[in-house]
N, C-alpha and C positions, 0 to 999 in steps of 0.2 A: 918892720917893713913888710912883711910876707901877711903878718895878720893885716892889718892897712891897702894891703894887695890884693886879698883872699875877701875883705869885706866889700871894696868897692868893685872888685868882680862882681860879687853875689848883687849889688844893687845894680849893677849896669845887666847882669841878666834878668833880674827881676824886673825892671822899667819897660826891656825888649819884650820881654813874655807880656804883659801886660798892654801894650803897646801894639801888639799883634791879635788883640781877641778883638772878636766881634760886639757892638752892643746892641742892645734889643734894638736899638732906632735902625743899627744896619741891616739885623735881619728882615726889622718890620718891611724895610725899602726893598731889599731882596724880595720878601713873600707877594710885595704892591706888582713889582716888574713882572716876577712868575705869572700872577693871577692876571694882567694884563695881555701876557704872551698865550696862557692858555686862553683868552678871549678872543682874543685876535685868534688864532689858531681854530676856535670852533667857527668863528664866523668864514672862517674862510674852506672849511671842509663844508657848512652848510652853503655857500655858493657852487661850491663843487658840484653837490648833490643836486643843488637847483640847476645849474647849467645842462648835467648828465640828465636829468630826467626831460628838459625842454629837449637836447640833442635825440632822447628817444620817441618824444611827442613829432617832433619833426621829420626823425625818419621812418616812422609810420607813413606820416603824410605826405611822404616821398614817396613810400612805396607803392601807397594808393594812388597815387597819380601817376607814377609810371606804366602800373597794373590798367589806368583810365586809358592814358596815352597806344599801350600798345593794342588795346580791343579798340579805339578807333581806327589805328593802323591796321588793325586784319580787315574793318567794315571798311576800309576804303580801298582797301586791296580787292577784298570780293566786288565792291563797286566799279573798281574800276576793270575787272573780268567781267563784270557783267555789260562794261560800256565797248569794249572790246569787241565781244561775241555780237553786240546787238548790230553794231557797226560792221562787222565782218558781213553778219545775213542781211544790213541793209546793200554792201555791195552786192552781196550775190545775187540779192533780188532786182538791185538794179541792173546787174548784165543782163540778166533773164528778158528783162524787161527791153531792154536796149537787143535783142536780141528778137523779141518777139516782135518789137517796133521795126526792125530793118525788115523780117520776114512781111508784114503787113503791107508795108509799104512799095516791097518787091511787088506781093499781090497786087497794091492798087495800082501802082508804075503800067504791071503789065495788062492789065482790066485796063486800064486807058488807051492803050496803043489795040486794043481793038475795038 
């Protein structure tokens, strides 16, 4: 009984052992999956790299148009100091004038009255 015991152990781990290896067809599917996932995998670091270098192309030419934006900003700011100042000496000139016209006209008021 013990040898009958001892035999069909050894076959029931034998069949287990055998029953648990790999065969070349599982490996081949395993190496299909790997090579798959490393594909997918470069393709997706090479989108990476495409995105990152567009994101640098772009903020380049963000930078130049904000560099555009702010030198229009200082030429409208001097412009509009310069529309400022001109406006200021158009009043002034025109007091002057509104000043010299009341005196004038003092004159001719009183050149009439004699």
């Amino acid at each position: 009984m013990k040898k009958s015991f001892l035999v069909l152990s050894i076959m029931l781990a034998l069949a287990i052992s055998v029953m648990g290896c790999a065969t070349t067809g599982d490996l081949e599917k395993v190496q299909t999956q790997v090579n798959q996932i490393n594909a997918k995998a470069d393709q997706a670091l090479q989108a990476a790299q495409d995105a990152k270098t567009t994101a640098s192309a772009a903020k380049v030419d963000v930078t130049k148009q904000v560099e555009q934006a702010n030198e229009a900003a200082m030429k409208a700011d001097a412009a509009a100091n310069r529309a400022e100042n001109a406006a200021k000496m158009a009043e002034s000139s025109m007091k002057m004038s509104e000043g010299k016209a009341k005196k004038a006209e003092a004159i001719f008021q009183k050149s009439m009255k004699k």
